[in-house]
C-alpha positions in Angstrom: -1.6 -2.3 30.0 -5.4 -2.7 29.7 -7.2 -2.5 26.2 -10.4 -1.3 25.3 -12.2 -4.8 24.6 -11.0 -5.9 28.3 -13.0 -2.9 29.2 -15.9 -3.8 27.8 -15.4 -0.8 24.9 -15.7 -0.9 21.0 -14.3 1.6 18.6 -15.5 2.7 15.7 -12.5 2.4 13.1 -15.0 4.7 10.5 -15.2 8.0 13.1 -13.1 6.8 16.3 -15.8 6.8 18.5 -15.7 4.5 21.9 -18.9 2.6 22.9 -19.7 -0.2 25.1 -18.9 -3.0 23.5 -22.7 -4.5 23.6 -22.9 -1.9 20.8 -23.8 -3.3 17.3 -24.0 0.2 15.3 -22.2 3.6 15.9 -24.5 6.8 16.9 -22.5 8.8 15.2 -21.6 7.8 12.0 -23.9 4.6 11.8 -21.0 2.0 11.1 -21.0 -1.3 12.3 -19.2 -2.2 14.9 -17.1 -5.3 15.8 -14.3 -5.9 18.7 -12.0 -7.5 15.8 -12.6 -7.9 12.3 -12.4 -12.2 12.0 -12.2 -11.8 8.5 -9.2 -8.5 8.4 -6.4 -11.2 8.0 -8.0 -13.5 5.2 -8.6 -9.7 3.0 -5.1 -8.7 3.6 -3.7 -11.7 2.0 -5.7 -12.0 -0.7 -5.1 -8.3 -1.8 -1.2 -8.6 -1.1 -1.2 -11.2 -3.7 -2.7 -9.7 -5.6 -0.4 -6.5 -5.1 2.6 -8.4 -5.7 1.1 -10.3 -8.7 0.3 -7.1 -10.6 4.1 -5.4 -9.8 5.8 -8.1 -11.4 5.0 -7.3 -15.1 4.8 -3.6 -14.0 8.4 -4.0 -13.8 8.7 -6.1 -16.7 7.0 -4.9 -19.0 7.3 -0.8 -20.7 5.8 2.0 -18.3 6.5 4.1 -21.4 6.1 3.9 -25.1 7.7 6.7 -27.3 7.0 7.4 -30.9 8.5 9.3 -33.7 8.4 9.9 -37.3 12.2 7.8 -37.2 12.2 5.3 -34.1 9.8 3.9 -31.7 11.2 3.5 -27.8 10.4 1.7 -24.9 11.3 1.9 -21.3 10.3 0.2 -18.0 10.5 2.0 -14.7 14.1 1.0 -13.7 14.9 1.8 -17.3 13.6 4.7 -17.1 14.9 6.2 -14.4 18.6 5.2 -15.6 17.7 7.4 -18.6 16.8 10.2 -17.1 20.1 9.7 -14.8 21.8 9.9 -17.7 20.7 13.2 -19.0 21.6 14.6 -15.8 18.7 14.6 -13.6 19.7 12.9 -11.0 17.3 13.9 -8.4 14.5 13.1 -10.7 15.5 9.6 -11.7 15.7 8.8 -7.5 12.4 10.2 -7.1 11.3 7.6 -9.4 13.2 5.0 -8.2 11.9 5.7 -4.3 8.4 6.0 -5.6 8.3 3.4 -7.7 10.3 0.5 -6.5 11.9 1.5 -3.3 8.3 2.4 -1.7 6.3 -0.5 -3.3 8.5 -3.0 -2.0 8.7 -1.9 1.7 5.2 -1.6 1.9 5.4 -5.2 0.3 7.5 -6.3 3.3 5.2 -4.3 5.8 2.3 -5.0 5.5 3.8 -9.0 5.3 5.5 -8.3 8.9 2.3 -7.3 10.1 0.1 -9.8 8.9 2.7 -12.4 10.3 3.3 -10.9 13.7 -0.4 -11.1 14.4 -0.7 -15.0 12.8 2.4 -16.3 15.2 1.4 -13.8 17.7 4.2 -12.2 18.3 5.9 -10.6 21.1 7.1 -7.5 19.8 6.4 -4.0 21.1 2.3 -3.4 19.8 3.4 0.5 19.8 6.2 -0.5 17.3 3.6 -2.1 15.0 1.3 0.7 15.2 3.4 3.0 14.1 4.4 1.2 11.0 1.0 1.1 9.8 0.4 4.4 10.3 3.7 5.2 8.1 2.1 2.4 5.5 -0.9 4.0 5.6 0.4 7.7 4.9 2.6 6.8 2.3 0.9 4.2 0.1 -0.6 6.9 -1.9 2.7 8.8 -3.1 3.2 5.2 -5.0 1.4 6.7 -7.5 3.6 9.4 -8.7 4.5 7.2 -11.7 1.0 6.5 -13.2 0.8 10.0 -12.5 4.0 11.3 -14.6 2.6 9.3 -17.5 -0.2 10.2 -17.5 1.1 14.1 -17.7 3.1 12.7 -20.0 0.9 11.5 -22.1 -1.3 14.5 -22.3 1.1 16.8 -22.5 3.8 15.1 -25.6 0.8 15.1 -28.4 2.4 16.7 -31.6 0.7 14.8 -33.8 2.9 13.8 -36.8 6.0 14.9 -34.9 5.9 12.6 -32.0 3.7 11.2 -28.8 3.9 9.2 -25.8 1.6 6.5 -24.7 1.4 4.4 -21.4 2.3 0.9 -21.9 1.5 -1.9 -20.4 2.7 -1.7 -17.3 1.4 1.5 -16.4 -2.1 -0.6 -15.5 -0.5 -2.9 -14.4 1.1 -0.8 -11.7 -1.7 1.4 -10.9 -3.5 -2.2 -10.1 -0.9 -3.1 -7.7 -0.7 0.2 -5.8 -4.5 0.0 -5.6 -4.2 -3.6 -4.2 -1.7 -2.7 -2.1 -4.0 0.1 -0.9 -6.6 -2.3 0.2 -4.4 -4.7 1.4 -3.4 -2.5 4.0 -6.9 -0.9 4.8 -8.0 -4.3 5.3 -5.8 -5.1 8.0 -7.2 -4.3 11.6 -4.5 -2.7 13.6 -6.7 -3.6 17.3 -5.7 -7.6 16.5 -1.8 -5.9 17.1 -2.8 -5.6 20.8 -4.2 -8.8 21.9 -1.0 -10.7 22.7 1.0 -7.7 24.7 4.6 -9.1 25.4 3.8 -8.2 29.4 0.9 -10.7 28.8 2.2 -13.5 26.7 1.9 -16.3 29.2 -1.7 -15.5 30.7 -3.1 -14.6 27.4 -6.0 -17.6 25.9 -4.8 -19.0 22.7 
């Protein structure tokens, strides 16, 4: 298997245009271009921290406050979810879960996996990684469905003396670490996946 930078090619990761890899802007969309990002591994770290430090208090802290003229309440995601299992809505209380913890945390693991297979250059199918962060890629954004049910929420529950919901803490605090997340995995340059192929592994430079 032959890649484009033993070709002598360049992408363009901006419009997917191939050029010769003496190239230092695309025609088309006027990006710069680069064989490999040096710097894509150093970004994905720092955001993944950063990713994982903001979803720790978003699971600590209320997603939720509730207020009425008798009682004040407050509930977290996992919380949460368990009380709108117990009402009955099953279905909604796993969307939650899936969206909120479930999804986070893979994409926590992920985007780790890949960041580590390319440090220790692994020897695992390159096809196999690819796909994963495609699938990371297309789902990170459904993360948000619980900022986005409080926020509804919280427009929607305003009856002034009678009761209203705000976001609590770690509604911020969760939006932060999908964003992070987010850029954690848009940082990553999938091309570095493909420069130690398994059929290669011994003729390869290090």
């Amino acid at each position: 298997m032959t890649t484009a930078r033993e070709e002598g090619l360049v992408t363009c990761r901006t419009c997917a245009r191939v050029w010769p890899g003496t190239t230092e802007a695309c025609g088309r969309c006027g990006a710069r271009l680069s064989s490999r990002d040096a710097l894509s591994l150093q970004r994905v770290w720092a955001w993944w921290i950063a990713g994982v430090a903001c979803y720790i208090p978003a699971n600590l802290y209320p997603m939720l406050v509730t207020e009425t003229l008798t009682s004040r309440s407050e509930s977290t995601i996992i919380g949460g979810a368990i009380d709108i299992a117990k009402h009955g809505d099953l279905g909604i209380a796993l969307i939650v879960l899936i969206a909120s913890v479930f999804i986070p945390v893979v994409k926590f693991i992920a985007i780790a996996y890949l960041g580590l297979s390319v440090k220790l250059r692994s020897q695992q199918t390159p096809v196999g990684r690819m796909h994963l962060f495609e699938v990371i890629e297309f789902i990170g954004r459904w993360s948000m469905i619980d900022v986005f049910v409080v926020a509804i929420l919280s427009a929607l529950v305003q009856l002034s003396v009678v009761a209203s919901i705000q976001p609590g803490p770690a509604a911020l605090a969760f939006a932060l670490s999908v964003i992070f997340t987010m850029f954690s995995a848009k940082s990553f340059d999938p091309r570095l996946i493909w420069d130690y192929l398994p059929t290669r592994a011994g003729s390869r430079a290090p």
